[in-house]
Chimera marker file (.cmm) of the C-alpha trace (Angstrom):
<marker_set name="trace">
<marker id="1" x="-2.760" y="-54.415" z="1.024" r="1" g="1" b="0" radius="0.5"/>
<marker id="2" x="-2.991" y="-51.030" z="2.864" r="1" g="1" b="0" radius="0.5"/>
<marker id="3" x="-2.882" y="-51.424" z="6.356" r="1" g="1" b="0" radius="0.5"/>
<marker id="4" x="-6.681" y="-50.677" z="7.679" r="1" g="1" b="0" radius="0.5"/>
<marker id="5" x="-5.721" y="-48.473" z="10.653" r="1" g="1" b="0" radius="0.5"/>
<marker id="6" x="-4.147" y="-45.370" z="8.990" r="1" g="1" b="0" radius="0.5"/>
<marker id="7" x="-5.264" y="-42.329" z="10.366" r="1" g="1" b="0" radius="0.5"/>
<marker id="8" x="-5.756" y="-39.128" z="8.064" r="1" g="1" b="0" radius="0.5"/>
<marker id="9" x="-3.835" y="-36.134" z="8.954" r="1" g="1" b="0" radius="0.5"/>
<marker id="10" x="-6.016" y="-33.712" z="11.045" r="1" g="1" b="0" radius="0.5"/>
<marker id="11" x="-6.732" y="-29.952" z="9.813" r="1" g="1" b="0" radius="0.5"/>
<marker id="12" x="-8.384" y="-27.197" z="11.255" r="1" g="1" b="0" radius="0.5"/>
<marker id="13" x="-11.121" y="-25.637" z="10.355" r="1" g="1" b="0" radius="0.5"/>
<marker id="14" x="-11.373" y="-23.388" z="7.219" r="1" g="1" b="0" radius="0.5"/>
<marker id="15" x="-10.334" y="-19.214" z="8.012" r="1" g="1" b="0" radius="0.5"/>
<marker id="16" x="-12.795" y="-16.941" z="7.298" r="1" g="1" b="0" radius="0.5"/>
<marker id="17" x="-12.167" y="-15.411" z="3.862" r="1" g="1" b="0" radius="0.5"/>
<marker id="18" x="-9.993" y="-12.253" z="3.576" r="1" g="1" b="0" radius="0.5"/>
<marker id="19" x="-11.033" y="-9.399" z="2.288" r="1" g="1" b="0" radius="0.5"/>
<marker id="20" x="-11.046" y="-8.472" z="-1.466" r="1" g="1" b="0" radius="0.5"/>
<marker id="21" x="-7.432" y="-7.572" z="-2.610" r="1" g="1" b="0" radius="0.5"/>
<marker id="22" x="-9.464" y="-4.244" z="-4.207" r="1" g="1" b="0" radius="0.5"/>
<marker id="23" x="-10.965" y="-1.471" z="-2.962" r="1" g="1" b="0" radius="0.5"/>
<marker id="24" x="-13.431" y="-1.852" z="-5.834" r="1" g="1" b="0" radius="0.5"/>
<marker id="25" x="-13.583" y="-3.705" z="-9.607" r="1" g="1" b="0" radius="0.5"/>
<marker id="26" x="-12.410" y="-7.045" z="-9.787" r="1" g="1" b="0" radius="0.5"/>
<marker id="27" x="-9.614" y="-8.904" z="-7.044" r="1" g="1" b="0" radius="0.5"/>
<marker id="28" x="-9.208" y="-12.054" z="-4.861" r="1" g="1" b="0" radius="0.5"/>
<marker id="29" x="-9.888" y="-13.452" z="-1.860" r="1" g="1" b="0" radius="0.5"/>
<marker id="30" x="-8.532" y="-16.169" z="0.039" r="1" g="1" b="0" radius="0.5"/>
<marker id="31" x="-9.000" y="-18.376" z="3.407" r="1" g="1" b="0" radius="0.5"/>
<marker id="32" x="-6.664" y="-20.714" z="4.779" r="1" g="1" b="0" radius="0.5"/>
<marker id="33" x="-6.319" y="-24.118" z="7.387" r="1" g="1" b="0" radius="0.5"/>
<marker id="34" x="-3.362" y="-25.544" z="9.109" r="1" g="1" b="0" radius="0.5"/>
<marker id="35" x="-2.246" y="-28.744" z="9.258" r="1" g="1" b="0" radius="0.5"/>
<marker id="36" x="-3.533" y="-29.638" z="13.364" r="1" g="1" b="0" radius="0.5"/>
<marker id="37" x="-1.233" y="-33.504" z="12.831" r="1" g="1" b="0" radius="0.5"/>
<marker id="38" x="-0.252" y="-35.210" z="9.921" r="1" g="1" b="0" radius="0.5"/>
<marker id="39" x="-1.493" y="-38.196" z="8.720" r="1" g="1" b="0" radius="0.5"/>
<marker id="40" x="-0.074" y="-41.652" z="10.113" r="1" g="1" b="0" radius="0.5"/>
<marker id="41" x="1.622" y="-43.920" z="7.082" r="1" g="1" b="0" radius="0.5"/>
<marker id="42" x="0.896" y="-41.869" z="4.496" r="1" g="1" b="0" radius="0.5"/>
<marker id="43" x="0.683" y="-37.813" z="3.637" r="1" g="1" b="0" radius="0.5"/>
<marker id="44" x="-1.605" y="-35.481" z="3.958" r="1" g="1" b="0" radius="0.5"/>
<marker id="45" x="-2.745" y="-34.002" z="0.379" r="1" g="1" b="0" radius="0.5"/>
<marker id="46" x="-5.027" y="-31.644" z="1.654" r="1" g="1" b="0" radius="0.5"/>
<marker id="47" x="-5.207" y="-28.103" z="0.341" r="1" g="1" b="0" radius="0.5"/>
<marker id="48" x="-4.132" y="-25.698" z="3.526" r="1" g="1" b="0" radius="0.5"/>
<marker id="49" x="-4.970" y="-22.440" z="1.090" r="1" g="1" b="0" radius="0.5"/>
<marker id="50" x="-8.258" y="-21.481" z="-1.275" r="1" g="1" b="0" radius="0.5"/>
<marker id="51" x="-8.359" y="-18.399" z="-3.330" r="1" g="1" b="0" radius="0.5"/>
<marker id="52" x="-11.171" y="-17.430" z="-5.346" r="1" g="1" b="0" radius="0.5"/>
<marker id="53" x="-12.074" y="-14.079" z="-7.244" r="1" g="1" b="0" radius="0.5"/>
<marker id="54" x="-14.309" y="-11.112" z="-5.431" r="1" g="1" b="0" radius="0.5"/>
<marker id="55" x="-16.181" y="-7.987" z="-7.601" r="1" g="1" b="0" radius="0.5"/>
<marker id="56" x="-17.077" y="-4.944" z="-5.952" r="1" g="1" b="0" radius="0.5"/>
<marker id="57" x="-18.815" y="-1.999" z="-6.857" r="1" g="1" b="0" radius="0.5"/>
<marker id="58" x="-17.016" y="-0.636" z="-10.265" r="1" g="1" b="0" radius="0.5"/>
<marker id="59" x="-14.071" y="1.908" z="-9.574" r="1" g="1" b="0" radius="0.5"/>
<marker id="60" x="-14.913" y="5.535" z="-10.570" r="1" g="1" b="0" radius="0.5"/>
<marker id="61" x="-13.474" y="6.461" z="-14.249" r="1" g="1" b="0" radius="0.5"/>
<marker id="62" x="-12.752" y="10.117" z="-14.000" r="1" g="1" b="0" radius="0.5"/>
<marker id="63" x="-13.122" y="12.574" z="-17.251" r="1" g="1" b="0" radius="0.5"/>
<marker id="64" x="-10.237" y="12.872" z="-19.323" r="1" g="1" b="0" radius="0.5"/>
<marker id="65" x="-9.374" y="15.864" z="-21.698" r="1" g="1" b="0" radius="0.5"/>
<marker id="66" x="-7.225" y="16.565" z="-24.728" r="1" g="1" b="0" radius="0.5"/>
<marker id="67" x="-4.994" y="19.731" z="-24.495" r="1" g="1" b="0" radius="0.5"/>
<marker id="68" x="-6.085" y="22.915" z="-25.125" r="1" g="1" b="0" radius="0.5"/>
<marker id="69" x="-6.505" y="24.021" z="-28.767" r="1" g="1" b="0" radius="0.5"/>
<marker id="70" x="-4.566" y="27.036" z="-29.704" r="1" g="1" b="0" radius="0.5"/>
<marker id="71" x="-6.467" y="30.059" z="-29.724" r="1" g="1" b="0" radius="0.5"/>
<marker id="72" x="-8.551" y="31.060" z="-33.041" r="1" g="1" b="0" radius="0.5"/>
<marker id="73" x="-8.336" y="34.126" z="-34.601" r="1" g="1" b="0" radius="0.5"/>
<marker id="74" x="-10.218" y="36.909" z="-33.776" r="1" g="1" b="0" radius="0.5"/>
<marker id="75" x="-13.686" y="36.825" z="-35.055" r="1" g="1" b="0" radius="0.5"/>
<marker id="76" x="-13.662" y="40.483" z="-35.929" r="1" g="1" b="0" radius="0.5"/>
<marker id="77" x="-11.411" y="41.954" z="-38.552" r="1" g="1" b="0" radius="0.5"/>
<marker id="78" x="-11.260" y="45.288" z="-37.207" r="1" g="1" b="0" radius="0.5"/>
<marker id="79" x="-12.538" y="46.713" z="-33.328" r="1" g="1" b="0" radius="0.5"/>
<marker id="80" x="-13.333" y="44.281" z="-30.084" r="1" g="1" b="0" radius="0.5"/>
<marker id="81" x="-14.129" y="40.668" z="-30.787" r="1" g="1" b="0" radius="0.5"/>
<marker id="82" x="-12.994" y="37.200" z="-29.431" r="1" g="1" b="0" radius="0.5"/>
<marker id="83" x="-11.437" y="34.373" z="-29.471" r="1" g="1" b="0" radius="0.5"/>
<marker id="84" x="-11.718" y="30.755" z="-28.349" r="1" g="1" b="0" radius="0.5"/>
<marker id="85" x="-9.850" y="27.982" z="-28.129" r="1" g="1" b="0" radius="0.5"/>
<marker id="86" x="-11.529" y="24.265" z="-27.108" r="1" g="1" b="0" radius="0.5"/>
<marker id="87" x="-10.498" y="20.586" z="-25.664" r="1" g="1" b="0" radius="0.5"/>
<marker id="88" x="-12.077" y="17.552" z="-26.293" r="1" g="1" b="0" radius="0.5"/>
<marker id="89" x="-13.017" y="14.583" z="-24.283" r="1" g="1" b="0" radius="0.5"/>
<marker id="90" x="-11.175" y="11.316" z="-24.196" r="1" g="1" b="0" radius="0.5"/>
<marker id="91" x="-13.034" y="9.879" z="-21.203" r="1" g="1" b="0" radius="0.5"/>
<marker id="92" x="-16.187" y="10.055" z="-19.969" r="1" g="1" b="0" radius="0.5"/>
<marker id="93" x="-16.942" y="9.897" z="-16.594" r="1" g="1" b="0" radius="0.5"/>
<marker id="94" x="-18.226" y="6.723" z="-15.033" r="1" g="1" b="0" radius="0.5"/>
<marker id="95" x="-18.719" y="5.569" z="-11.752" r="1" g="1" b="0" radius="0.5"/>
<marker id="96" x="-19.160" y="8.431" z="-9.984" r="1" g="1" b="0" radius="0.5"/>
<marker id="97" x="-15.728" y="9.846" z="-11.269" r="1" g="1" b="0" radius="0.5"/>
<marker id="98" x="-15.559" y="13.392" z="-11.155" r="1" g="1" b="0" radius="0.5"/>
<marker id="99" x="-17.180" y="15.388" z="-13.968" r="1" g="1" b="0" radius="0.5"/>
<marker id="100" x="-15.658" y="17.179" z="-17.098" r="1" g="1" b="0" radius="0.5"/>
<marker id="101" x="-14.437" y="21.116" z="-16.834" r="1" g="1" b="0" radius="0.5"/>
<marker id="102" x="-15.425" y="23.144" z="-18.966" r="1" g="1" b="0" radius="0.5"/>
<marker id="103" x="-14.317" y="22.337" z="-22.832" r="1" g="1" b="0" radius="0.5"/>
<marker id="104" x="-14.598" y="25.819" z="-24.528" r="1" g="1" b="0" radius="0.5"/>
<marker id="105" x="-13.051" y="28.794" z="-23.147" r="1" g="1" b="0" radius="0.5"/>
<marker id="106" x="-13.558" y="32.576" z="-24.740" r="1" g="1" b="0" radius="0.5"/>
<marker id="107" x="-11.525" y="35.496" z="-24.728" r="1" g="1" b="0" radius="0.5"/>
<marker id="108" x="-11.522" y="38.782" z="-25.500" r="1" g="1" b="0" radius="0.5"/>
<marker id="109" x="-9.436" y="40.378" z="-28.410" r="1" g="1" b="0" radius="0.5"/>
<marker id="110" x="-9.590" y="43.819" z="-30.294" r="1" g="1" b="0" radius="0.5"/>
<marker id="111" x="-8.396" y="44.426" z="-33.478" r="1" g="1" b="0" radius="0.5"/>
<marker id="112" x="-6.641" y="47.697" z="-35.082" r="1" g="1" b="0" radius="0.5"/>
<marker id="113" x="-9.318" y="50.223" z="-34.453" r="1" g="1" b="0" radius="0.5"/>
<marker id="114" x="-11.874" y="50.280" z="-37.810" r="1" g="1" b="0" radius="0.5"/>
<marker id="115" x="-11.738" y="52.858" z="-40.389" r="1" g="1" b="0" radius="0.5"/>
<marker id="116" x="-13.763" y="56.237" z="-39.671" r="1" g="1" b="0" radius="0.5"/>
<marker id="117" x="-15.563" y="55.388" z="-43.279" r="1" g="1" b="0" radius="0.5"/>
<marker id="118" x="-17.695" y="52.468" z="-41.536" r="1" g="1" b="0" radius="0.5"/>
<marker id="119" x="-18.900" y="54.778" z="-38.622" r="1" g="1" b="0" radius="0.5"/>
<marker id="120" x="-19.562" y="57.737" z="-41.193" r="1" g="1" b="0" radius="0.5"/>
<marker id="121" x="-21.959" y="55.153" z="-42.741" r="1" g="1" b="0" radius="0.5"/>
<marker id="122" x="-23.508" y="54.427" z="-39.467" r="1" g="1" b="0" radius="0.5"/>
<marker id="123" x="-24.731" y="57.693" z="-38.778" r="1" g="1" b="0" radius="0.5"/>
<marker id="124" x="-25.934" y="58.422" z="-42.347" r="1" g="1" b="0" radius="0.5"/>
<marker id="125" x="-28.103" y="55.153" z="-41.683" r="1" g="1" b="0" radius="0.5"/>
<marker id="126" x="-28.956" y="56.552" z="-37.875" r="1" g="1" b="0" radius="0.5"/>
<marker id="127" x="-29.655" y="60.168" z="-39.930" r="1" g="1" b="0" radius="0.5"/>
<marker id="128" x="-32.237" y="58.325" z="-42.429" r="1" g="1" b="0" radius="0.5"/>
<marker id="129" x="-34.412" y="56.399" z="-40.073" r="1" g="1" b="0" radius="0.5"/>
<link id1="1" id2="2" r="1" g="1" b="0" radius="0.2"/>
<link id1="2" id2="3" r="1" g="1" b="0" radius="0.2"/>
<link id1="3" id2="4" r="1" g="1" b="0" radius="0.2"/>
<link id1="4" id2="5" r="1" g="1" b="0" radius="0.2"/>
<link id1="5" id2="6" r="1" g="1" b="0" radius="0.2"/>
<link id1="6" id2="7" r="1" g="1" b="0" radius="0.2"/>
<link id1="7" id2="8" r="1" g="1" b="0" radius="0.2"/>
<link id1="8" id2="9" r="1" g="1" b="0" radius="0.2"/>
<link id1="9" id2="10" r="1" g="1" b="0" radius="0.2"/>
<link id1="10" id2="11" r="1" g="1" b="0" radius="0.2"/>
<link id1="11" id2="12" r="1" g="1" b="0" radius="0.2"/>
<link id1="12" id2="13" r="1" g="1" b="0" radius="0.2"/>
<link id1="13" id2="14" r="1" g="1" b="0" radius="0.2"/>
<link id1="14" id2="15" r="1" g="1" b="0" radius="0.2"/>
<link id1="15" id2="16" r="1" g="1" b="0" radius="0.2"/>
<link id1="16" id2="17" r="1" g="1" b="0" radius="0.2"/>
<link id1="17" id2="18" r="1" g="1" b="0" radius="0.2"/>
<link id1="18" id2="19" r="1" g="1" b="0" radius="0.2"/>
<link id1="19" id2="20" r="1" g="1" b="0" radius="0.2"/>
<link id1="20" id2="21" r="1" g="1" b="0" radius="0.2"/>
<link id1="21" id2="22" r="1" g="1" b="0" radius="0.2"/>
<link id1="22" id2="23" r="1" g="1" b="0" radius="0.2"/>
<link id1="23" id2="24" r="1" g="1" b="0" radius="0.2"/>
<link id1="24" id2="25" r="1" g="1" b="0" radius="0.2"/>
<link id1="25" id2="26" r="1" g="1" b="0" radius="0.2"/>
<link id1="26" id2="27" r="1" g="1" b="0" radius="0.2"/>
<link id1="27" id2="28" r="1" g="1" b="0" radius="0.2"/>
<link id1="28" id2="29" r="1" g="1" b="0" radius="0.2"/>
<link id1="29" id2="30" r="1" g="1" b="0" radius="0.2"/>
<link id1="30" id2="31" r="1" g="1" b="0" radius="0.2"/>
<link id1="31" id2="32" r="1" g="1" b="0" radius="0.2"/>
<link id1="32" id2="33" r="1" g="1" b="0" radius="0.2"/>
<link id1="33" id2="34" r="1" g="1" b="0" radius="0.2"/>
<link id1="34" id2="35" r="1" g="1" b="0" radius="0.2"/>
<link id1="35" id2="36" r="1" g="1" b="0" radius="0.2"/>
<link id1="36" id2="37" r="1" g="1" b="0" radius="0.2"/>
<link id1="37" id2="38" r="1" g="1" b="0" radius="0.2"/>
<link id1="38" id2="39" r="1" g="1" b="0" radius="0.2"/>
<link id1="39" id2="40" r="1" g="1" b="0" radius="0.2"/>
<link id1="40" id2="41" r="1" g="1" b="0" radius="0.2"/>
<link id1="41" id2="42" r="1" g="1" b="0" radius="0.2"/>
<link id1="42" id2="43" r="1" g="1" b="0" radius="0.2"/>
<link id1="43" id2="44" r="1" g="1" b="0" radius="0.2"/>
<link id1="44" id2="45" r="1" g="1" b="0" radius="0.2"/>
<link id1="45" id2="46" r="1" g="1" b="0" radius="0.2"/>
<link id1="46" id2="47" r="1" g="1" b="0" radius="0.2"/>
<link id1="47" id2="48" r="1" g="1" b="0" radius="0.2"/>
<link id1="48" id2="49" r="1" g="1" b="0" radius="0.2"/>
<link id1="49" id2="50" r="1" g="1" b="0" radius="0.2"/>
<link id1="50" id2="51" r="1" g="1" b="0" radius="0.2"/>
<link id1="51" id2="52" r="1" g="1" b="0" radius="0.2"/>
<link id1="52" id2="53" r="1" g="1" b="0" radius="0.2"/>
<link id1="53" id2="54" r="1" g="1" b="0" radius="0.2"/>
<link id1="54" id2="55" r="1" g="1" b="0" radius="0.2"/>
<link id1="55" id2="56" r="1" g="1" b="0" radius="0.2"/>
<link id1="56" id2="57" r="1" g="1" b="0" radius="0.2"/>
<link id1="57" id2="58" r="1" g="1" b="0" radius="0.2"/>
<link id1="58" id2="59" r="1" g="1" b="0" radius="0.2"/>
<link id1="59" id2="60" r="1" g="1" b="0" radius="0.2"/>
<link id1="60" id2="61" r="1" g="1" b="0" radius="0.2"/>
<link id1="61" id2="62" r="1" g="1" b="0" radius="0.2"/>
<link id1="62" id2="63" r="1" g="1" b="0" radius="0.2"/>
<link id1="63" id2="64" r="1" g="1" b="0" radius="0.2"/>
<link id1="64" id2="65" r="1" g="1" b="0" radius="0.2"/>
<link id1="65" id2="66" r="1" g="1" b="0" radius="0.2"/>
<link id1="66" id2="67" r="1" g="1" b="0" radius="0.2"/>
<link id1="67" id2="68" r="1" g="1" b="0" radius="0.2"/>
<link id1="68" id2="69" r="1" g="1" b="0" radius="0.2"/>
<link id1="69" id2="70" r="1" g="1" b="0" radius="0.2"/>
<link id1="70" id2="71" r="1" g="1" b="0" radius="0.2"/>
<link id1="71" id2="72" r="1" g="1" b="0" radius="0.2"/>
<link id1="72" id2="73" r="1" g="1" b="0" radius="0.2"/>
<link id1="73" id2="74" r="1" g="1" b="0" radius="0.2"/>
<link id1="74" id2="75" r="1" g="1" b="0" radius="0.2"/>
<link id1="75" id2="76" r="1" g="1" b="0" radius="0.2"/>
<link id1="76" id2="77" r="1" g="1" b="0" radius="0.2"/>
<link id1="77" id2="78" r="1" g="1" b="0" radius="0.2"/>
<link id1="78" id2="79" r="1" g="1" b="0" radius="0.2"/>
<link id1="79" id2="80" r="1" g="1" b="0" radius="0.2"/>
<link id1="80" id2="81" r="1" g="1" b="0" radius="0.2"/>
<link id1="81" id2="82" r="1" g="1" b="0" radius="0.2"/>
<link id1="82" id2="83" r="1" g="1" b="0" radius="0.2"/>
<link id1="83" id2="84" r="1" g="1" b="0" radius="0.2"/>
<link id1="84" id2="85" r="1" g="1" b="0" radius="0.2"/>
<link id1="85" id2="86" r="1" g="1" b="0" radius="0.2"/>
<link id1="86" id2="87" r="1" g="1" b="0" radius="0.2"/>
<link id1="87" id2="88" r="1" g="1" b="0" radius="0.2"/>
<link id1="88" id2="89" r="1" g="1" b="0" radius="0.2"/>
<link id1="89" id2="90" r="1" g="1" b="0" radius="0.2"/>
<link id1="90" id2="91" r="1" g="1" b="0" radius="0.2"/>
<link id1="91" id2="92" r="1" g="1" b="0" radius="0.2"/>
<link id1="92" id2="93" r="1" g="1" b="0" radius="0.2"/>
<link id1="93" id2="94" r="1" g="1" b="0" radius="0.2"/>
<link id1="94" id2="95" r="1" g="1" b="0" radius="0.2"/>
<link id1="95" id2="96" r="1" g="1" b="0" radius="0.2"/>
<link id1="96" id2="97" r="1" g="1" b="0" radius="0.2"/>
<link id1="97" id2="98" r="1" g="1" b="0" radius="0.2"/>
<link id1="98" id2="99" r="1" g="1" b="0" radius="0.2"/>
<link id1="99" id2="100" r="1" g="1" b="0" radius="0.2"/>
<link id1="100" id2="101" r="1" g="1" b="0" radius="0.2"/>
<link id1="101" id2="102" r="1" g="1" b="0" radius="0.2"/>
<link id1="102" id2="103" r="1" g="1" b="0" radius="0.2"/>
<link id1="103" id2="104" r="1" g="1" b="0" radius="0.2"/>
<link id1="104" id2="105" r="1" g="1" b="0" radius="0.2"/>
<link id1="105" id2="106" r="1" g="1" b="0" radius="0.2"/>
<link id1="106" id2="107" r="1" g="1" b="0" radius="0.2"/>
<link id1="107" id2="108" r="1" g="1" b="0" radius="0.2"/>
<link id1="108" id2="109" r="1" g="1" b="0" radius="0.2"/>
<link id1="109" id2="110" r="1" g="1" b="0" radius="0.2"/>
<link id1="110" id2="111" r="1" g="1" b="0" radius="0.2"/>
<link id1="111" id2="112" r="1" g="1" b="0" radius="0.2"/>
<link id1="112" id2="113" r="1" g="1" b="0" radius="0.2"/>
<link id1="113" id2="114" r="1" g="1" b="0" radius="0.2"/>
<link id1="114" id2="115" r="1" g="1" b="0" radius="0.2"/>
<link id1="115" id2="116" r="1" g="1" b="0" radius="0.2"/>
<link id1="116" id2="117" r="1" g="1" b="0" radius="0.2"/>
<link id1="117" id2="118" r="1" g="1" b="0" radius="0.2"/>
<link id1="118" id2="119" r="1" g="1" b="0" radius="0.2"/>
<link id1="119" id2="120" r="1" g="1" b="0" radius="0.2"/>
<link id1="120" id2="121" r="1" g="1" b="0" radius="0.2"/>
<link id1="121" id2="122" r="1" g="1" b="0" radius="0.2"/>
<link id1="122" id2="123" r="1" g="1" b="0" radius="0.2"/>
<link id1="123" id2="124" r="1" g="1" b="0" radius="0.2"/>
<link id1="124" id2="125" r="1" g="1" b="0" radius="0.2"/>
<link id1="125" id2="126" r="1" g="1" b="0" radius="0.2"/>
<link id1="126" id2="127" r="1" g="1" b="0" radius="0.2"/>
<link id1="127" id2="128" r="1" g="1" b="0" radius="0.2"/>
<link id1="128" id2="129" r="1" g="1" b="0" radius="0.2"/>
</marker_set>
C-alpha cells in the first residue's frame, strides 16, 4: 500500500501566455510554470509548459506580375503609330497588400514615311467635298 502522507510536488502558478509567434496568419503561443518543490516519495508529472495555436488578422498578399511582353509591332504600316507590350497577373492582392501597376504600357513608333500616292488621294477627296 502507498503510504497516505505523500505530498504532491508544488508548482507555481500558470505564466501569462506569450505572444503569437506571428505578426499576423496563423502561429503559437505558449505559457509556462515552475516546479516551486518536488513531490515527496514519488515524482512530479506535471506539465511545466502549454502551447497552443493563435490566428491573427490575415497577412497582406501583395500583387504579383508576369514579365513584360515583348513589344508588338507597330500598328501602322507606314507613318506614326504604336506599340504595346502587356503583363499579366499572377496574384491578386489581398489583405490590404499593395495594388497592381499598371499591366499595359504604349509606345510610340513611326514607320517609313507613306507614299505621296495616299496623300494625293486625300486631297482629291478634301477637293470633292
Amino acid at each position: 500500500m502507498p503510504e497516505c502522507h505523500t505530498i504532491p510536488c508544488l508548482l507555481s502558478p500558470w505564466s501569462e501566455w506569450s505572444d503569437c509567434s506571428v505578426t499576423c496568419g496563423k502561429g503559437m503561443r505558449t505559457r509556462q510554470r515552475m516546479l516551486k518543490s518536488a513531490a515527496e516519495l514519488g515524482d512530479c508529472n506535471e506539465e511545466l509548459e502549454q502551447a497552443e495555436k493563435c490566428m491573427l488578422p490575415e497577412c497582406p498578399i501583395h500583387c504579383e506580375l508576369t514579365e513584360w511582353s515583348q513589344w508588338s509591332e507597330c500598328n501602322t504600316s507606314c507613318g506614326k503609330g504604336h506599340m504595346i507590350r502587356t503583363r499579366m497577373i499572377k496574384i491578386e492582392p489581398q489583405f490590404g497588400g499593395s495594388a497592381c501597376p499598371e499591366t499595359v504600357q504604349r509606345t510610340k513608333c513611326r514607320v517609313r514615311k507613306c507614299l505621296r500616292g495616299a496623300g494625293m488621294e486625300k486631297r482629291r477627296w478634301k477637293e470633292a467635298r
